[in-house]
Short mmCIF file of the C-alpha atoms (twelve columns), coordinates in Angstrom:
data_MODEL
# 
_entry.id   MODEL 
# 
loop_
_atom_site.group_PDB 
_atom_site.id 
_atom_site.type_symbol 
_atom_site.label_atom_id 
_atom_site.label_alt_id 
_atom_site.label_comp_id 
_atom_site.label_asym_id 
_atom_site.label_seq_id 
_atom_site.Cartn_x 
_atom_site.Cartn_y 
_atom_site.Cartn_z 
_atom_site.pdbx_PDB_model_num 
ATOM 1   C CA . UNK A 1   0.000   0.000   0.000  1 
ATOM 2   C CA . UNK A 2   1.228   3.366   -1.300 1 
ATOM 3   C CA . UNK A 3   2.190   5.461   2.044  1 
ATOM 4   C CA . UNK A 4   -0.309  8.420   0.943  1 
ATOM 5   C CA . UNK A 5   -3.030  5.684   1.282  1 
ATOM 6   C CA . UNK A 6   -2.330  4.125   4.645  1 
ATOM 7   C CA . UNK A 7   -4.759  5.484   7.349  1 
ATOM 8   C CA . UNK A 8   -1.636  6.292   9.306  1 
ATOM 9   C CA . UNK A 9   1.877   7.309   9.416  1 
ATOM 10  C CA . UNK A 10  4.776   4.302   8.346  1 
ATOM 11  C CA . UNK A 11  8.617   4.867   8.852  1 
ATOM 12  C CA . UNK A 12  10.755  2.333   6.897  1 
ATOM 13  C CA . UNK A 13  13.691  1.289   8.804  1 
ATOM 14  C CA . UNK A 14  16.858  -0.149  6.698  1 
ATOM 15  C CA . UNK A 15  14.152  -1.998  4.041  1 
ATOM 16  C CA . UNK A 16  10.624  -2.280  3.270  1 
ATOM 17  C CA . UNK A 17  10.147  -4.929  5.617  1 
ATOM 18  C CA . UNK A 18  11.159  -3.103  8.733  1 
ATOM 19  C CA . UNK A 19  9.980   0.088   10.402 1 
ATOM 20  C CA . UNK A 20  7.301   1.461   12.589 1 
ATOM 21  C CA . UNK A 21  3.940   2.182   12.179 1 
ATOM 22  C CA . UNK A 22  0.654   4.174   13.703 1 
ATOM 23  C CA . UNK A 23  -2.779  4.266   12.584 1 
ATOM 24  C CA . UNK A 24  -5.794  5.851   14.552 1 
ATOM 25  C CA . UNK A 25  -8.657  4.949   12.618 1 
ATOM 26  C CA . UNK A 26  -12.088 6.130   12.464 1 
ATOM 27  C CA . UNK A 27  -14.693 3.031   10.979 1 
ATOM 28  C CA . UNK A 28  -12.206 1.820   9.257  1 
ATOM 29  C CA . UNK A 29  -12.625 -1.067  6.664  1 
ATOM 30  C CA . UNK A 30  -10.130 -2.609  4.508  1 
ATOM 31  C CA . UNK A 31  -6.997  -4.487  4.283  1 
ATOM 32  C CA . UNK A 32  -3.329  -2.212  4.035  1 
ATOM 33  C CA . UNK A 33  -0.131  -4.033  3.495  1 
ATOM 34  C CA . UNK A 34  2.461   -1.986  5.952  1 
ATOM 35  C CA . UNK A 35  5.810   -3.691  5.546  1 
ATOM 36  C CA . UNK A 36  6.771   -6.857  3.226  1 
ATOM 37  C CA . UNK A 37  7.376   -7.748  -0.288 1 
ATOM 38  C CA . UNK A 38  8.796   -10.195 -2.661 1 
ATOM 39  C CA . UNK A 39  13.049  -11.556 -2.123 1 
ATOM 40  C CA . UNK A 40  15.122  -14.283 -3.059 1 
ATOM 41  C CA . UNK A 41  16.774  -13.769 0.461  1 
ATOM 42  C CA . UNK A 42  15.221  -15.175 4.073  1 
ATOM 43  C CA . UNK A 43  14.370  -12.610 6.491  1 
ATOM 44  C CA . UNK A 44  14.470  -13.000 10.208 1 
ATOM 45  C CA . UNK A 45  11.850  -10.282 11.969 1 
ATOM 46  C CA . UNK A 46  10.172  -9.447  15.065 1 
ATOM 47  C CA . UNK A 47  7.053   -7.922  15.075 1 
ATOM 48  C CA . UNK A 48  5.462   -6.060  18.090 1 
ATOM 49  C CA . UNK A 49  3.009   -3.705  18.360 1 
ATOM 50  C CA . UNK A 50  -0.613  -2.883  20.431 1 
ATOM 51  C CA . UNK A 51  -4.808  -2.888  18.918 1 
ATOM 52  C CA . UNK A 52  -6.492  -0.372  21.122 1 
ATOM 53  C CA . UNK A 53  -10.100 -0.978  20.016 1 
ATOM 54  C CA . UNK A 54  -12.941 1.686   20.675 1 
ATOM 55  C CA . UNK A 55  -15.421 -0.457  18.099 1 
ATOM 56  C CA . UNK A 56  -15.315 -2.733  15.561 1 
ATOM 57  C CA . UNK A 57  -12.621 -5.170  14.723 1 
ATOM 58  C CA . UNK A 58  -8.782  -5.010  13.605 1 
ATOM 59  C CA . UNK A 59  -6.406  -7.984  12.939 1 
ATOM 60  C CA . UNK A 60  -2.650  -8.278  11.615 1 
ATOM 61  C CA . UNK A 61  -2.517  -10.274 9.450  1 
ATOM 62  C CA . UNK A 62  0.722   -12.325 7.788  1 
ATOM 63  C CA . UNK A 63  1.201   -13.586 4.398  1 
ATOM 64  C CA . UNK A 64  4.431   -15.846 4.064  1 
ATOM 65  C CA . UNK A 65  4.148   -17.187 0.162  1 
ATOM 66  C CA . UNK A 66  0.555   -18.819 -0.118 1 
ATOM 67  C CA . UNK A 67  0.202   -19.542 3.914  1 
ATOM 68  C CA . UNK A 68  -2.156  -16.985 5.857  1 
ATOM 69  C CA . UNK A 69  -1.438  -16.438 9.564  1 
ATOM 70  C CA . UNK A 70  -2.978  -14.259 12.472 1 
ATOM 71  C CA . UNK A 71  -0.374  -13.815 15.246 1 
ATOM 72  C CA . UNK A 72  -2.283  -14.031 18.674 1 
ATOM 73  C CA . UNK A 73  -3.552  -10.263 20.499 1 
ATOM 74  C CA . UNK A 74  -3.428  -10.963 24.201 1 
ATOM 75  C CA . UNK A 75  -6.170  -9.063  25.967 1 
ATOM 76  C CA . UNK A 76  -4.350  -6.312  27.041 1 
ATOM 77  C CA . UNK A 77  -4.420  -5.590  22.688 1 
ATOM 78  C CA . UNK A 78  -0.374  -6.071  22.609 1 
ATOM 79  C CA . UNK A 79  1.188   -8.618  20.521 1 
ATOM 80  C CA . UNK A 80  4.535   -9.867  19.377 1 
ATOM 81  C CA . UNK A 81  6.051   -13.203 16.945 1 
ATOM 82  C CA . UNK A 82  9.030   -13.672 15.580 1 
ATOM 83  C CA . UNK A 83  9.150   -14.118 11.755 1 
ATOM 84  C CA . UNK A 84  10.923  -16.095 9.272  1 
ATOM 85  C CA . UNK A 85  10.246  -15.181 5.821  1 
ATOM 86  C CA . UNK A 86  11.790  -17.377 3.007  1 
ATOM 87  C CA . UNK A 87  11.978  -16.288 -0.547 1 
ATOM 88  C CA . UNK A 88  9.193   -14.950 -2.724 1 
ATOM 89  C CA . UNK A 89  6.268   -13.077 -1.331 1 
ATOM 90  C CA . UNK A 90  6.070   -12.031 2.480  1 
ATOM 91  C CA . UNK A 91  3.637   -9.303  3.624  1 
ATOM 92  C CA . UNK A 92  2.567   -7.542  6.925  1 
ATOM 93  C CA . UNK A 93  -0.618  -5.943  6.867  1 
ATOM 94  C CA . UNK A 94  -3.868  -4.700  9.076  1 
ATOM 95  C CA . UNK A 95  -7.246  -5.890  8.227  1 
ATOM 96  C CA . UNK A 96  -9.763  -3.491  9.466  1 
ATOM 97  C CA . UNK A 97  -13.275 -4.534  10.040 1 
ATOM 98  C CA . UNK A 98  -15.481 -1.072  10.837 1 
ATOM 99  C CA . UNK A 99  -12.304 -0.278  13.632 1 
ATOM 100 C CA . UNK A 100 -12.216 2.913   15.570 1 
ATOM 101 C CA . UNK A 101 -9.228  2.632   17.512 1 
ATOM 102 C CA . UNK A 102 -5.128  2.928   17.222 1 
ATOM 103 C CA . UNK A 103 -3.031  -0.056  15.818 1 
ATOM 104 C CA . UNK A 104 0.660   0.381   16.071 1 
ATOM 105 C CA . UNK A 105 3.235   -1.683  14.779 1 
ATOM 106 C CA . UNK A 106 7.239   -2.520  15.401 1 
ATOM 107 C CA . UNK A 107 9.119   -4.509  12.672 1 
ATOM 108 C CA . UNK A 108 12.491  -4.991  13.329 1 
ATOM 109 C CA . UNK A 109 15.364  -7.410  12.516 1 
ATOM 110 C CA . UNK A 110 15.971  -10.737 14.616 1 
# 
């Protein structure tokens, strides 16, 4: 997703699959891809961050090549898994589901 079209603000860190994120969204719907892309090279990541939810429903949401998975938000809304991407096509991104609330998000180098 092109940064103009994020609901909030991403920083890149050293590549487009590390940086920070914040997002305070108002009935939000929609899916935004924040860091990722395709390699030929693995990638070793953490990724942290918090879901404040006022209403409606947010999820992160983790594409590694054709599997889908949905790291675990522990009830205080803060999360964190450590990723390894292998080549080809590796994505982080927020699903919104009419969300009102703040979503950040750490991606960092393992």
């Amino acid at each position: 997703t092109k940064s103009q079209n994020l609901a909030g603000e991403r920083i890149l860190g050293n590549n487009t699959y590390t940086g920070s994120y914040t997002s305070e969204a108002n009935n939000r719907n929609g899916r935004e891809v924040i860091f990722g892309g395709a390699s030929t090279k693995e990638k070793a990541l953490i990724l942290s961050g918090t879901i404040e939810t006022e209403s409606g429903e947010a999820y992160i949401r983790i594409r590694q090549n054709e599997t889908v998975v949905f790291p675990t938000v522990k009830e205080d809304g803060t999360f964190r898994t450590e990723l390894l991407f292998s080549s080809g096509g590796n994505y982080i991104m927020i699903e919104y589901h009419n969300f009102t609330g703040t979503v950040t998000l750490t991606s960092q180098q393992n």
